[in-house]
N, C-alpha and C positions, 0 to 999 in steps of 0.2 A: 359567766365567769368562773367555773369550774371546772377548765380545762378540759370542755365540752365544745363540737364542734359549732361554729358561730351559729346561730337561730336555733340550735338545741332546745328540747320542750323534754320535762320531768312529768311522768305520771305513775299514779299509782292505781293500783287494782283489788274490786269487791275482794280477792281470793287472797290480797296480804302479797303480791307483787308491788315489785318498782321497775321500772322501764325510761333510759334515755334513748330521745329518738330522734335522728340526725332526720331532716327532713328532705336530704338528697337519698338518703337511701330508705327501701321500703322494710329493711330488716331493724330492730335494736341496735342502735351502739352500743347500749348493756342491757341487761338483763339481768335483774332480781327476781327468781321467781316465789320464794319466800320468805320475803324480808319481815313481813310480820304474821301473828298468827290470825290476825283479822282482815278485816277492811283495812286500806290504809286511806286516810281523811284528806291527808297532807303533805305534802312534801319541798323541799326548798332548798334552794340555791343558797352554801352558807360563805359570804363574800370574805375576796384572799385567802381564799383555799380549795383543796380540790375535793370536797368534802359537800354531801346534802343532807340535808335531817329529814323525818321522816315519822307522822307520827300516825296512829292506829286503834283499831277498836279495840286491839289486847289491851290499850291503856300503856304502851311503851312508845319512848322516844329513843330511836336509832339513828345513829349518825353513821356513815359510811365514807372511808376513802376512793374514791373515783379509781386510785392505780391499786387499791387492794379491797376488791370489793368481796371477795369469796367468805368475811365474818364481819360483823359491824366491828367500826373501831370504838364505839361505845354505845351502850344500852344503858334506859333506866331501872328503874326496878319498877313494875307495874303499879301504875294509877289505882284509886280506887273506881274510875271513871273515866271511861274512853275520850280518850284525847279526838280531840275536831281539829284544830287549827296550831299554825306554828306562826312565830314571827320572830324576826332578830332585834329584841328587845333592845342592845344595846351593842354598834358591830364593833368600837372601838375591843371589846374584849370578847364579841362575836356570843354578847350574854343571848340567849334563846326563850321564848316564852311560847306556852300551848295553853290552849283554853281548852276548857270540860265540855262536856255533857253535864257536869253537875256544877254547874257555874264559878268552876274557878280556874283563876287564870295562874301558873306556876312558872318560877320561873328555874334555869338549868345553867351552871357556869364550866364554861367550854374548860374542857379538862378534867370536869368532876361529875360527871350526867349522871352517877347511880341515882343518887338521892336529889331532890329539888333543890334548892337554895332558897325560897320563899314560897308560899302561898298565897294569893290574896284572892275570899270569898266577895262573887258581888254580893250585892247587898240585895237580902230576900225579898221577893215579894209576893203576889198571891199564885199558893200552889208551889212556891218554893224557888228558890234562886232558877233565874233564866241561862238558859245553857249557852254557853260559848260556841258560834258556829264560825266565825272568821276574824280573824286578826290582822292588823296593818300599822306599820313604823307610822307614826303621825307627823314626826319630824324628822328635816332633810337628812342623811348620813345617818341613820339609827342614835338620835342622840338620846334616848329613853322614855317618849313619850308613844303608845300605843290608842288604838281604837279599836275595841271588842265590840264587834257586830252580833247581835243576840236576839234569843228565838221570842222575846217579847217585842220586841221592831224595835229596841232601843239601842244606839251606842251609845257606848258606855270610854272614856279616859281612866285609863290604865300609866301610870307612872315607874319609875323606875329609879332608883336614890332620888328621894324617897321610893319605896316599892308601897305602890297603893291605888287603889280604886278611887279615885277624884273626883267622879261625877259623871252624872250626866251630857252627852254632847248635843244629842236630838233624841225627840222618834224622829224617827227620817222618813217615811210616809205617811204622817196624819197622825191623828191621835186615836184611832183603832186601827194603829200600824200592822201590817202583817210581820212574823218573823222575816229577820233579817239572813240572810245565807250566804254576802260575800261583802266583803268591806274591801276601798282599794284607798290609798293616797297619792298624791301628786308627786314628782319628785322636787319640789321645791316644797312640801308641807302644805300645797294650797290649798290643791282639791280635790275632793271628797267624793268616790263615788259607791254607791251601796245599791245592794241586789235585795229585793226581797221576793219572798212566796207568793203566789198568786192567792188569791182569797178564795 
């Protein structure tokens, strides 16, 4: 829904590209070839608009217009810690969340991306807060509840009015989980599916 051609797919590139790729044709629909100055981790479809976010090892979140792609229509001001994952914390006002590398999950209010609008650190544990690798709406229509998939095999609920780290949901493979690498939800909130590391 970005006014992208049906079955369109977003990716991003080790080199700090972004690329939509129409899957009848073998070229780009667009091309970013240097939308960030790192790796880019993530990138997303941001719903009722023609607009994707985009976030990176510079530690910046870029949002870009689909019919005016040639400068972001907004950037943040660099992380202290490269951002891994994005998600539409809340889409009635299309609020945006990324999670760390250094295990916090922030959140960005569409219209004011320089600076964050909240932070919330997970809660430390041995060797230091576990790094945020994937993010996912927990509830149907982005109604503010998230699931931070993280590199100690735990998710972890992430909230939103309130903004706060809630707790625990599982390990999700055992109890010497490996890190986890991709979290998804159902679209009815149901079900839960999560990717981890091989051991």
């Amino acid at each position: 829904g970005v006014g992208a051609p049906p079955g369109a797919v977003l990716a991003g590139d080790d080199a700090g590209g972004l690329a939509l790729h129409d899957p009848r044709s073998p070229a780009p629909a667009l091309s970013l070839p240097a939308a960030h100055d790192g790796a880019v981790n993530d990138v997303i479809a941001v719903p009722g608009t023609r607009c994707i976010a985009s976030a990176g090892g510079d530690g910046v979140l870029r949002v870009f217009d689909l019919a005016a792609t040639k400068h972001p229509r907004s950037a943040s001001d660099p992380d202290e810690d490269e951002l891994a994952a994005l998600a539409i914390a809340r889409a009635s006002d299309h609020r945006l969340a990324a999670g760390s590398e250094g295990g916090v999950v922030s959140l960005w209010t569409w219209g004011a991306m320089a600076g964050c609008s909240d932070r919330m650190p997970l809660p430390r544990c041995k060797g230091g807060r576990p790094a945020v690798a994937s993010l996912a709406t927990a509830t149907p229509a982005g109604g503010g509840a998230m699931l931070a998939a993280c590199d100690d095999g735990t998710l972890r609920v992430v909230t939103v009015l309130p903004n706060a780290v809630v707790g625990e949901a599982m390990r999700a493979h055992g109890v010497s989980a490996p890190p986890l690498q991709r979290v998804r939800a159902g679209a009815g909130g149901g079900v839960v599916a999560t990717v981890a590391a091989a051991c």
